[in-house]
C-alpha positions in Angstrom: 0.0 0.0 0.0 3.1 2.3 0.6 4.6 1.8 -2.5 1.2 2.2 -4.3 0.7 5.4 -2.6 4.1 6.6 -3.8 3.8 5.8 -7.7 0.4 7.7 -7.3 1.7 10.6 -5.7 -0.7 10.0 -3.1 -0.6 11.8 0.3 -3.2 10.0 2.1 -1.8 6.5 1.0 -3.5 4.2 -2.0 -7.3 4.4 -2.3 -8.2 1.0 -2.6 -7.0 -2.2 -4.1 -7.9 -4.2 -7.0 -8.5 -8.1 -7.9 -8.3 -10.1 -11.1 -10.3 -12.9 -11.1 -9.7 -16.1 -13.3 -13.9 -16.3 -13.2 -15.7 -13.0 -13.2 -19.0 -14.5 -12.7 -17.4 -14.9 -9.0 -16.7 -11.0 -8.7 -20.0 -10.8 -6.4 -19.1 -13.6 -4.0 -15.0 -12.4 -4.1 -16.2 -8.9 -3.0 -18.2 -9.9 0.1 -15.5 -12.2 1.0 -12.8 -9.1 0.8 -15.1 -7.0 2.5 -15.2 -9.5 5.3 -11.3 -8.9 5.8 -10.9 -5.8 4.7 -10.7 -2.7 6.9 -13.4 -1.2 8.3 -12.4 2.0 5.4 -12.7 -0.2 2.2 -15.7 -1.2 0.5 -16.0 -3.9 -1.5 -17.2 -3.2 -5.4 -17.5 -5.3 -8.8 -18.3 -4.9 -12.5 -21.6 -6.1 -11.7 -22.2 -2.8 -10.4 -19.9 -0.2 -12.1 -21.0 -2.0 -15.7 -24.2 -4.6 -14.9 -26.2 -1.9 -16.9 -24.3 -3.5 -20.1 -24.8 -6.9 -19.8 -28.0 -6.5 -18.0 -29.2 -5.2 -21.7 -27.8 -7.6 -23.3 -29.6 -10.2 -21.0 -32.8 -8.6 -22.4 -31.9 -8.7 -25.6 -31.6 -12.4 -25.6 -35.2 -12.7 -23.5 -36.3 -10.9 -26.5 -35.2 -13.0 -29.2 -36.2 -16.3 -27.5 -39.5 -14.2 -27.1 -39.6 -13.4 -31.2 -38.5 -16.9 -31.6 -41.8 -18.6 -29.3 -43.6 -15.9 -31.5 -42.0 -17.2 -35.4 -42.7 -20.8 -34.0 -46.3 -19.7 -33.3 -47.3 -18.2 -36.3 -46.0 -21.3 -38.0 -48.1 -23.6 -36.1 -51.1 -21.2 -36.3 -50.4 -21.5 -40.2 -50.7 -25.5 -39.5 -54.0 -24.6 -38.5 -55.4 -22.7 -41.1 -53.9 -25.3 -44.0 -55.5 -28.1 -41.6 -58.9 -26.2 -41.6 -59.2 -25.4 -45.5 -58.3 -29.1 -46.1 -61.4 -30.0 -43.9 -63.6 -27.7 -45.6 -62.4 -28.8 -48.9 -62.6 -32.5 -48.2 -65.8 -32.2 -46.5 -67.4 -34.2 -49.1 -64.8 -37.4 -48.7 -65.1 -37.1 -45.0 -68.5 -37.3 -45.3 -68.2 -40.9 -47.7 -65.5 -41.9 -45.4 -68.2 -41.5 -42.5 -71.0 -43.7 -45.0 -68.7 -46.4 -45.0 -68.0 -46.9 -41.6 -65.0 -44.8 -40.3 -65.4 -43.1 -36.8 -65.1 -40.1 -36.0 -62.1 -41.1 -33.6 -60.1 -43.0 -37.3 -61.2 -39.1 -39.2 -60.0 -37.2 -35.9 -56.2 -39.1 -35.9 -56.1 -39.3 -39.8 -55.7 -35.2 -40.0 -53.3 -35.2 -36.9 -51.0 -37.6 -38.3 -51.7 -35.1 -41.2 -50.7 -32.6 -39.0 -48.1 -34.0 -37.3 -46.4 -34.8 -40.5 -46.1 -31.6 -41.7 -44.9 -30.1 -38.6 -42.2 -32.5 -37.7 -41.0 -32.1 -41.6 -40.9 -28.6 -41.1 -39.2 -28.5 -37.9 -36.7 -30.6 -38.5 -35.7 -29.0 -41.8 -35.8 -25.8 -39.7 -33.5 -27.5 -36.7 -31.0 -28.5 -39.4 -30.6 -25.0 -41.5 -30.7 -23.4 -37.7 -27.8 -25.1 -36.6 -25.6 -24.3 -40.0 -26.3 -21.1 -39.8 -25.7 -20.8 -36.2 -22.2 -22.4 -36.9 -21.6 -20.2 -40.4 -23.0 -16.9 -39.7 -19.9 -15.4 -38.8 -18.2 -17.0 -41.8 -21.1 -15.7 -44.1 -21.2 -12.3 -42.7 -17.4 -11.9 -42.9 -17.4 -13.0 -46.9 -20.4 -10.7 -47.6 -18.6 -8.2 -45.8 -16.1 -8.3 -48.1 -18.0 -9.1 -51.4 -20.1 -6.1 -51.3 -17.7 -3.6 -48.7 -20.4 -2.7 -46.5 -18.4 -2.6 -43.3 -21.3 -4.0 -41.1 -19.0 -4.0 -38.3 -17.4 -0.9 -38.4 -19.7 0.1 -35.5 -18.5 -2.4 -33.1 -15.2 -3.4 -31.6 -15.1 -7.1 -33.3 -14.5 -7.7 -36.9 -16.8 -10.5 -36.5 -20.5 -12.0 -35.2 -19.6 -14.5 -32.3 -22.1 -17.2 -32.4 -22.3 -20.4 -29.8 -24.7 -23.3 -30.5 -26.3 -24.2 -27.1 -27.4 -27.9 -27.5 -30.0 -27.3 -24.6 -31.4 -24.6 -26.7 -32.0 -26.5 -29.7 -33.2 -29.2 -27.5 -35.7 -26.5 -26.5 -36.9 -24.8 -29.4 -37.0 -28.0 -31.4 -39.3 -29.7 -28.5 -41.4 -26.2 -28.3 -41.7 -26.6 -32.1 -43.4 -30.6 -31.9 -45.4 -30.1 -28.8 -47.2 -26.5 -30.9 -47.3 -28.8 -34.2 -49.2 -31.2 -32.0 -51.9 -29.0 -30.4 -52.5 -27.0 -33.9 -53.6 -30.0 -35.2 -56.7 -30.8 -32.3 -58.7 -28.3 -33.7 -59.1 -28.7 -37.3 -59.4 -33.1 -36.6 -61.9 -32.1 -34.4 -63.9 -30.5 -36.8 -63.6 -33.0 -39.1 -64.6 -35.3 -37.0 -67.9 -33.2 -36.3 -69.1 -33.2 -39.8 -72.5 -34.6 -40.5 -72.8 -36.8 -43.6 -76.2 -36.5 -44.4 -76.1 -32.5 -44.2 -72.7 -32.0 -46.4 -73.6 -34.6 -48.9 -77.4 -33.0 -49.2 -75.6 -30.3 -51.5 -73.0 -32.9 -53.4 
């Protein structure tokens, strides 16, 4: 503390001292254990506190993507719907034959959620597949398109690159959100079908 105080041209001796931490995700615990030591003068502070506005933001930032993603995935399954719902009004009249020959309503009910299901497992795992090479290429794709066309999309930032990192619980995640939503978008429009009367849609036929 003396010598510190004399580089600094200090009077009143050195003003406080600091750590480097191999792990700063332990800063928080590392300062109440200094302060617990420390004279009664020092108080204990970390980057959580002069700089946890930063990454606090970018914490948001990522709620808010996984919030856009839930959103994409749900608009996709909702568009499972919609198909799933023309199909039934479009097919009322072979439902209705279907119905005359002996299926039940329970064989017309699974025959459009395999339908369903179909579609959205198709879809999702082509989505899970082009997700993850991306994920792995973006940065490799941004960098050569950076340099194709010169539009120096990083200039604004202090990396010459977009750092990507494929978390295998997340694709885990999203890919499980994905089947589960591709499974209930399919309960109402075999319900439907289900409910159609043969004798009142084939009255028109």
């Amino acid at each position: 503390m003396g010598d510190a105080a004399k580089l600094l041209r200090l009077p009143d001796g050195a003003q406080g001292v600091r750590m480097k931490l191999n792990d700063i995700f332990t800063a928080p615990m590392a300062a109440e254990k200094a302060a617990a030591i420390a004279p009664q003068q020092l108080y204990p502070n970390d980057w959580t506190q002069t700089h946890g506005n930063l990454f606090g933001a970018i914490q948001m930032e990522k709620a808010m993507v996984g919030l856009l993603l839930f959103l994409i995935i749900l608009v996709a399954a909702f568009n499972i719907v919609s198909s799933l719902v023309m199909l039934v009004t479009d097919k009322k009249a072979d439902i209705a034959i279907l119905k005359t020959f002996g299926a039940s309503p329970r064989l017309i009910t699974q025959v459009f959620m395999v339908q369903g299901v179909v579609i959205g497992v198709i879809g999702t795992i082509a989505g899970t597949i082009l997700g993850v090479i991306f994920a792995l290429t973006v940065s490799d794709i941004l960098g050569f398109i950076n340099q194709v066309f010169n539009l120096n999309l990083f200039d604004a930032y202090f990396v010459n690159y977009l750092p990507s990192e494929l978390r295998v619980l997340d694709v885990v995640l999203i890919t499980g959100a994905s089947f589960v939503l591709s499974f209930l978008a399919t309960i109402y429009p075999a319900r439907r079908a289900a409910k159609i009367q043969p004798a009142q849609t084939l009255r028109y036929e």
